[in-house]
Residue, then its C-alpha position, 0 to 999 in steps of 0.5 A: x500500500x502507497x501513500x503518495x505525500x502530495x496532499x500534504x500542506x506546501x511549505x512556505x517558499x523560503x531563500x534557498x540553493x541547489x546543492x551543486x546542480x552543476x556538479x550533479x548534472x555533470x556527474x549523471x551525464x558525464x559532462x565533465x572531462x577529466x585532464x586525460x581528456x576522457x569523459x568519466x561518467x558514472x557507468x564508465x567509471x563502473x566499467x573499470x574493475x577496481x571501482x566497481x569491486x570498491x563500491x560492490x564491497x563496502x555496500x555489501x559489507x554493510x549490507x550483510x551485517x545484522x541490523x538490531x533496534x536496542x532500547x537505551x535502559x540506565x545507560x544499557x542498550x537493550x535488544x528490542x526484536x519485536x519492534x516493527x522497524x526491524x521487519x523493514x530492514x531484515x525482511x522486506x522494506x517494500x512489495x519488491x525490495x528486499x531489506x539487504x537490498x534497500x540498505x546495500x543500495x542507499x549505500x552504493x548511491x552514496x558512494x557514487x552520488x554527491x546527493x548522497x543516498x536517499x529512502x523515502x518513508x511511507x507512514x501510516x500515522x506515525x508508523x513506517x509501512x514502506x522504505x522506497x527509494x526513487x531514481x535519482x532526480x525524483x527524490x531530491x533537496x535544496x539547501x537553505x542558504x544561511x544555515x545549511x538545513x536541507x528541504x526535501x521535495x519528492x517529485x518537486x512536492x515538499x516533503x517532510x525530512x523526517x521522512x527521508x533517509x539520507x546517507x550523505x558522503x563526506x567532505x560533501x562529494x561522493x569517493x566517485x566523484x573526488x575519484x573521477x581523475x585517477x579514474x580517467x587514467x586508469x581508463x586511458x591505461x586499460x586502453x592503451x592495454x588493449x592497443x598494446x597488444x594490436x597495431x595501434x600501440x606499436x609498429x610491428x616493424x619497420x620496411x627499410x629502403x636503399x637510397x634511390x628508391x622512388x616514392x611510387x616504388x615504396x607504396x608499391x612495396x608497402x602495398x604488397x607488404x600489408x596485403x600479404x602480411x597484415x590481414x586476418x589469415x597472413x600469418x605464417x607466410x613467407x616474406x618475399x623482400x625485393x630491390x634490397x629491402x629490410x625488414x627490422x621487427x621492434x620489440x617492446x617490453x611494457x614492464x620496462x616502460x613501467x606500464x604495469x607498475x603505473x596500472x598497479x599504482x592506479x589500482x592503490x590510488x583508486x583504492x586510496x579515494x575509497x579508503x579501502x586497503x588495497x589487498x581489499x580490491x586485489x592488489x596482494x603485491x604487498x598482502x601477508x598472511x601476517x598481515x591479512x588479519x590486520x587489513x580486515x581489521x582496518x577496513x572496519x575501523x577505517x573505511x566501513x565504521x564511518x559508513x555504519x554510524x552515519x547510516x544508524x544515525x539516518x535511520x534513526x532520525x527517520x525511523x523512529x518517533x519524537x518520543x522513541x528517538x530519546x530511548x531507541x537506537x539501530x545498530x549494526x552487528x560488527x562481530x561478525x566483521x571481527x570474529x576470529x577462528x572458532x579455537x580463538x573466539x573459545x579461548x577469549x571467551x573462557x578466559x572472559x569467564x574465568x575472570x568473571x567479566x562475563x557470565x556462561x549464558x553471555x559466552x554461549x550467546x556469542x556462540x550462537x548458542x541457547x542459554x542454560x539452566x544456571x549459567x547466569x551466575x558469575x562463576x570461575x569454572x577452574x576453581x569452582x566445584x558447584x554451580x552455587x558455592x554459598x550452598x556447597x557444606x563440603x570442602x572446597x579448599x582447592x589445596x586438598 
């Protein structure tokens, strides 16, 4: 069921400004060349491998992790899991949008529009029944010029922005954006790659002449030379040189000309505009098994952690009521980004209870596992020989 937002009263006409047209108009069509001279549009930059793995791996990545709403209580947040926003972003979000696929795609609109990614919410009174998200140039919103508050409109109707979901990139342009230049060379080097292997990067060879010879006789030689030697089927025959012609075949070594090196680098810079590690989109020159477990390490805290909390903190302006902001968050499970082996993750867990930092029922939570009769007390279970040592009459000296 859709609610469509026109009815609602207009806003009062206020002083405001685009925020960067131009610069969002050039980005949809690609208008702008970068100082290779190739134009970098959205869907060309997708066509290089390095982008497109960037922005498929951190919208993925977010998109994967457990979503909880938690209710704040005495300074504890607590798991809410009935609560009805969870059904948007677990299960479905809309008739035809999965919950996995609304979040994975605010975040992939975020990455490679300056806009940012926008969701609109339907609400039957104050509850949110559907999470839509409209193409680019629909769905969009100006800035007030003075204090920078931002008006939605939805097919040019104002719309209330507590009804908007909105990821906004940082420094106020998309990564595709701030990355259209290294793009653009990684273009031209990805076509010089494909001219470096054929005859438009290089002669093959050069013909070479004794003095005296006619201009008409070269083209003649030239000629015959192409017809017999440059077509789809020549290879293999015979080359028949005449009036004391040579041929000199050229050779040419891109790994001398550092051709390989300069796509490597582009690969790092590329990788760099997303701050994404680099063995993260496949450049392993420099990867370790030692240092392997460090990098995923990384991508969390530096490259997905600022994505999760600016996208928590959308969700909860607009998912939430007045009154369910000040008690509700959303959060993102990031223990599945950071769980070791299972022979780690018992050890830590077996020590956490020994120390009593932890109870048996919260080690076997992180398990993936049901509580047990007894496990919510605080117990060593190395010096521990009952489940209730206040009530244990016998000799519990451990020295014995």
């Amino acid at each position: 069921m859709k609610i469509w937002p026109f009815s609602r009263k207009a806003a009062t006409p206020e002083t405001k400004s685009l925020a960067s047209p131009d610069a969002a108009i050039e980005a949809m069509f690609g208008l702008t060349p970068t100082s290779t001279g190739i134009v970098v549009s959205s869907q060309a930059a997708l066509r290089v491998p390095v982008v497109a793995n960037a922005i498929q791996l951190i919208s993925e990545a977010v998109a994967s992790l457990d979503v909880h709403v938690k209710r704040i209580d005495g300074g504890v947040e607590m798991d809410v899991p009935d609560h009805p926003v969870l059904g948007l972003l677990r299960d479905e979000a809309n008739e035809w949008t999965s919950g996995f696929e609304l979040i994975r795609q605010i975040v992939v609109d975020a990455l490679m529009q300056d806009a940012g990614g926008m969701v609109w919410v339907n609400r039957v009174g104050d509850e949110p029944r559907e999470l839509i998200r409209y193409r680019p140039g629909v769905l969009t919103f100006d800035l007030d010029v003075d204090t920078g508050e931002r008006r939605y409109c939805l097919a040019s109707r104002p719309t209330p922005a507590r009804d908007i979901i909105h990821l906004l990139p940082p420094l106020g342009r998309a990564p595709l954006t701030l990355a259209r230049e290294a793009i653009g060379i990684a273009v031209a080097l990805d076509r010089h790659a494909g001219r470096l292997f054929t005859r438009g990067a290089r002669p093959s060879g050069a013909l070479k002449f004794p003095k005296g010879m006619g201009e008409e006789s070269v083209k003649k030689a030239r000629a015959a030379w192409r017809a017999t030697h440059e077509g789809e089927d020549t290879g293999g025959q015979t080359a028949i040189l005449y009036d004391g012609a040579e041929f000199e075949s050229f050779t040419f070594n891109s790994t001398d000309a550092q051709f390989l090196e300069n796509r490597r680098f582009q690969i790092e810079e590329i990788a760099r505009a997303f701050n994404i590690p680099a063995p993260m989109v496949g450049d392993l020159s420099r990867a370790t098994w030692s240092n392997s477990e460090q990098k995923g390490r990384e991508f969390l805290s530096y490259t997905l952690e600022p994505w999760l909390r600016g996208l928590e903190g959308a969700l909860r302006r607009a998912l939430f009521s007045d009154n369910e902001r000040q008690t509700h968050v959303i959060r993102f499970d990031r223990d599945d980004l950071t769980r070791a082996d299972l022979s780690t993750r018992a050890t830590v867990i077996n020590s956490l209870i020994s120390s009593q930092t932890i109870n048996a029922n919260e080690g076997r939570e992180w398990l993936g596992l049901p509580p047990r009769a007894g496990g919510d007390e605080y117990l060593n279970p190395n010096i521990t020989g009952t489940a209730n040592p206040e009530t244990d009459t016998g000799n519990t000296d451990a020295t014995e």
